[in-house]
C-alpha positions in Angstrom: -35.2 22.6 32.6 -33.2 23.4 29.8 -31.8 26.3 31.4 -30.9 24.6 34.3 -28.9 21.9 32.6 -27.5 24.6 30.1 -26.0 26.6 32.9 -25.1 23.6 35.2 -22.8 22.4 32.0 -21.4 25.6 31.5 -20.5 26.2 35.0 -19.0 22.6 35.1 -16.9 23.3 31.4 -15.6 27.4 33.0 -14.4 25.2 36.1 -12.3 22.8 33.9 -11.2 25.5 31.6 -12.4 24.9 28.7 -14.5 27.7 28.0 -14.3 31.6 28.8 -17.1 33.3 29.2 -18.3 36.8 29.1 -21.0 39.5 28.6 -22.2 39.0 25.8 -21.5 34.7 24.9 -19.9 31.6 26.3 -17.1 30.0 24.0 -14.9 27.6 24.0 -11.3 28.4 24.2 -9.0 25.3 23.2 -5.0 25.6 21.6 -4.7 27.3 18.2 -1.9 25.6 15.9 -0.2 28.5 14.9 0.6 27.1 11.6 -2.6 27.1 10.5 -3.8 30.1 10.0 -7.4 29.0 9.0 -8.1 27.8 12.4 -8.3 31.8 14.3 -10.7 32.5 11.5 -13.2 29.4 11.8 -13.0 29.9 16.2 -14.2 33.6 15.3 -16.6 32.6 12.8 -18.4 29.5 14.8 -18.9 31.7 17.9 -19.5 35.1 15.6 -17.0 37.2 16.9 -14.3 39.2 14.6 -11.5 37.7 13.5 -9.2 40.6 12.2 -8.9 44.7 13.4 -8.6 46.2 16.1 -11.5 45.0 17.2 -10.8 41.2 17.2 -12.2 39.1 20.1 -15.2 40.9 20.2 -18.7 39.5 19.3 -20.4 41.0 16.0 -23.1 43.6 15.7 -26.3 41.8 15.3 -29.8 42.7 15.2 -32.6 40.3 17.1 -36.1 40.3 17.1 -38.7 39.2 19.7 -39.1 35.7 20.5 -42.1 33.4 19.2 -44.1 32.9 22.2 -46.7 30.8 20.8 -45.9 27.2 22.1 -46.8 25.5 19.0 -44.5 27.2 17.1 -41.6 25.0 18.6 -44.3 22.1 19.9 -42.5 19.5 22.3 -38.7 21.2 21.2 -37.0 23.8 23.4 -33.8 24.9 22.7 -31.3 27.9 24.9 -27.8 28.7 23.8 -27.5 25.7 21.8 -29.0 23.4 24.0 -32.2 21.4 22.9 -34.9 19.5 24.8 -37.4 17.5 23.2 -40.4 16.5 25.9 -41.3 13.5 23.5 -38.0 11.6 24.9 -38.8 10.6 28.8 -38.2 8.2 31.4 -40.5 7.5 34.3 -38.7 7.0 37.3 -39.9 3.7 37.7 -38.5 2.6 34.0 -35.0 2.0 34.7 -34.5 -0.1 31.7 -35.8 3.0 29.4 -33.3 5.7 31.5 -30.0 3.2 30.9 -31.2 2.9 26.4 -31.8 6.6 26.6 -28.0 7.2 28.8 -26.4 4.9 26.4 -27.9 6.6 23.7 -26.4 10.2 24.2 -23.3 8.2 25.7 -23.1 6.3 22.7 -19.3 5.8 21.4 -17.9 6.3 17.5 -18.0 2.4 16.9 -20.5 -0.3 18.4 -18.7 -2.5 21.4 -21.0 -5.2 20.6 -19.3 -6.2 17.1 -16.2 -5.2 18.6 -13.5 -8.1 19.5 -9.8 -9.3 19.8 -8.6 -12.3 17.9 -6.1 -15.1 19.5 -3.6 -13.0 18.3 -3.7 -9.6 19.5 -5.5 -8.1 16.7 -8.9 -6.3 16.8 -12.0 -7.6 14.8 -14.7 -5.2 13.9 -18.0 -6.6 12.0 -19.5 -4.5 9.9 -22.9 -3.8 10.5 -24.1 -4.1 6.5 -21.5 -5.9 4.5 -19.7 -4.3 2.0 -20.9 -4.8 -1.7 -17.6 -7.2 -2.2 -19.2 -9.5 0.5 -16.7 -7.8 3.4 -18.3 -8.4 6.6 -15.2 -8.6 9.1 -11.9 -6.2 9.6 -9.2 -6.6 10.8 -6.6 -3.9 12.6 -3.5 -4.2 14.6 -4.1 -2.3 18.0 -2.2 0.6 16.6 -3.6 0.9 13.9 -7.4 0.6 15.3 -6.6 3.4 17.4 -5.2 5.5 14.6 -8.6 4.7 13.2 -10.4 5.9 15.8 -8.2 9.1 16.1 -9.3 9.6 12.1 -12.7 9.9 13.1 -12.0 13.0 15.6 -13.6 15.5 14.0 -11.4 19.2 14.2 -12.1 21.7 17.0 -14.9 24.1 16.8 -16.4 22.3 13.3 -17.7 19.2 12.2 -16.8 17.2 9.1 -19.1 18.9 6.6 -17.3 20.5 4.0 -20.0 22.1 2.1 -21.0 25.7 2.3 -23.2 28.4 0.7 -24.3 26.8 -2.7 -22.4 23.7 -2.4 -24.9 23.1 0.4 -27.0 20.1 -0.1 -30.3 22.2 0.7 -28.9 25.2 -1.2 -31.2 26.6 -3.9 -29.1 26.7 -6.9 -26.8 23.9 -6.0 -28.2 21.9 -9.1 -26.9 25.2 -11.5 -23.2 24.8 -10.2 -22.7 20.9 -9.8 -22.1 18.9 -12.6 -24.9 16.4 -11.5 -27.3 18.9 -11.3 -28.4 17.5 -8.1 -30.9 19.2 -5.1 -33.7 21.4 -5.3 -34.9 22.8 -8.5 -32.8 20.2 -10.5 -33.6 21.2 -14.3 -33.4 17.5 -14.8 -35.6 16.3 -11.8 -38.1 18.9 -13.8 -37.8 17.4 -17.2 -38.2 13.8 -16.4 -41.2 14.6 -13.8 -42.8 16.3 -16.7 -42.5 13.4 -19.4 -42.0 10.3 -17.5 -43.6 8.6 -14.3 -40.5 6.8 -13.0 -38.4 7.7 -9.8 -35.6 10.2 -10.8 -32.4 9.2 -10.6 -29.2 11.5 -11.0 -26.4 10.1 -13.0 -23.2 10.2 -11.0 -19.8 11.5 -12.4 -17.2 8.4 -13.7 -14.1 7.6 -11.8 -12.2 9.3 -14.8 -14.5 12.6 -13.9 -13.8 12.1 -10.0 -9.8 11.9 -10.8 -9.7 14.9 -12.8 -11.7 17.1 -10.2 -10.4 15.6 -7.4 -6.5 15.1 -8.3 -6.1 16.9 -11.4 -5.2 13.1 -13.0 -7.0 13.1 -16.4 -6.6 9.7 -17.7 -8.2 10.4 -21.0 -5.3 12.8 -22.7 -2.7 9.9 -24.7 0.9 9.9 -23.0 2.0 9.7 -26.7 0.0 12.8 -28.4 -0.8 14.5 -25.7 -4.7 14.3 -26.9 -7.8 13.9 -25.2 -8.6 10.9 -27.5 -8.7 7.8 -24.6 -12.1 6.7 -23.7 -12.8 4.3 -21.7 -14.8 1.0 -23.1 -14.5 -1.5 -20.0 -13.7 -2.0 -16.4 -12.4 -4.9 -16.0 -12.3 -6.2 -12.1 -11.8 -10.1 -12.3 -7.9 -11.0 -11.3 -7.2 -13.9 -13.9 -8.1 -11.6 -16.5 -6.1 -9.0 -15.7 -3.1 -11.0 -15.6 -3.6 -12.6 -18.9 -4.0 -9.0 -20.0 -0.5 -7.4 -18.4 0.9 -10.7 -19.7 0.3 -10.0 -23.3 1.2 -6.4 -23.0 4.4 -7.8 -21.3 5.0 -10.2 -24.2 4.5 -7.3 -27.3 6.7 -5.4 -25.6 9.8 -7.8 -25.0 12.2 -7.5 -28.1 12.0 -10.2 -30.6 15.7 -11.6 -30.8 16.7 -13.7 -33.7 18.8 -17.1 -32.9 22.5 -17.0 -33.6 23.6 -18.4 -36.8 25.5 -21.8 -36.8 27.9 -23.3 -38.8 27.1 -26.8 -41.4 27.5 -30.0 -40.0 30.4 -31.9 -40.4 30.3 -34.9 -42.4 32.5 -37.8 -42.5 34.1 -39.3 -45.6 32.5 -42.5 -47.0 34.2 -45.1 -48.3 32.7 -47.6 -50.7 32.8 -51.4 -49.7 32.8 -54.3 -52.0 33.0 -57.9 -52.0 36.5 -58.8 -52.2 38.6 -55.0 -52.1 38.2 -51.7 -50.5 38.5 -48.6 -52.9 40.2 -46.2 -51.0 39.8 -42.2 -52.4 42.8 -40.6 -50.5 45.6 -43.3 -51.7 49.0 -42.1 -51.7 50.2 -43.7 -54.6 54.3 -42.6 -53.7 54.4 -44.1 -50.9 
């Protein structure tokens, strides 16, 4: 059975072109940016064929052995060129409500339809199936923007969206001796705590300031004024009204203190002394 629907998809995929096939393999053959030169290489490598030579095109020597031909070695799985069956997932031909969960399921899109939506306005309305640890349950996207979305989640031709190869593997053997967690199988660590402690390991993950130096070269801990690694960081601090009143005094200490201008004495009028019968005048003009 697997053989039949192997072949009938590869003779459906030849007729629309987007495979080639020949003696030895089937592969697909889709447009090559050739400004990237990456992408020749990971076509040849996916579909073991050589990349460079005179030779390129061609499929690599390999060496096989004999098939396992004991059933229980694979149990209810068969799998031919890069098919797979599983004979635990069936559908009686008189469960049509079983055939239609199982069709939707391989037919399944990127995003759920069900918690998809359009707004009075135009705009689309996702709901998040777990809400986000802010309490985020809804999104919202313009139509353009959904689709650029969806277009973000294409993953490139001929690979998927894992980036991690040889020890950087998750399952890799020494992947613990090269990481700075020291995370996967034969974690020194994991060995440690299992040995004096009877609590669940849990690996420490690296700090943002960690994640911006590795990630964008940005180390935030080297002063702009001394150029020393001598900043450490002693809070986070997440709450808006205190952030503000923060910038605010930073903003204040750093406007320049300006003095008033001076101004001159007040002016003050001349008295003149009042008694009962005569006024003494101070400024009399006695030649006049």
């Amino acid at each position: 059975m697997v053989n039949t629907i192997s072949q009938r998809i590869a003779q459906y995929l030849e007729k629309a072109g987007l495979i080639q096939r020949d003696i030895d393999n089937t592969y697909l053959d889709l447009p090559i940016n050739d400004e990237d030169s990456l992408l020749p290489l990971q076509a040849a490598s996916v579909s073991y064929r050589i990349a460079v030579g005179a030779d390129t095109g061609k499929k690599v020597f390999t060496l096989q052995t004999m098939q396992a031909k004991d059933p229980d070695h694979l149990g209810q799985l068969a799998k031919i060129a890069g098919f797979s069956l599983h004979a635990g997932v069936f559908a009686d031909a008189d469960q049509p409500e079983k055939l239609e969960r199982l069709c939707r399921y391989i037919a399944r899109p990127a995003i759920s339809e069900k918690r998809l939506s359009l707004t009075t306005t135009g705009n689309v309305r996702y709901e998040l199936k777990t809400p986000y640890s802010n309490g985020t349950t809804h999104v919202f996207f313009s139509p353009i923007d959904f689709i650029s979305k969806l277009a973000a989640l294409v993953p490139p031709p001929r690979l998927n969206l894992t980036r991690f190869y040889g020890v950087f593997a998750p399952n890799a053997n020494v992947r613990a001796e090269v990481t700075a967690s020291q995370r996967g199988k034969n974690s020194p660590r994991l060995a440690e705590h299992l040995k004096d402690s009877d609590k669940p390991y849990q690996a420490r993950s690296m700090s943002w300031a960690q994640r911006l130096k590795r990630v964008f070269n940005i180390d935030i801990t080297i002063c702009e004024a001394c150029t020393k690694a001598n900043v450490k960081i002693i809070a986070c601090i997440t709450e808006p009204a205190v952030i503000q009143k923060i910038l605010w005094h930073l903003d204040k200490q750093d406007s320049p203190i300006t003095a008033n201008s001076c101004r001159a004495p007040p002016l003050i009028e001349s008295k003149q002394i009042t008694t009962d019968d005569y006024v003494i005048q101070r400024d009399f003009n006695f030649g006049a």
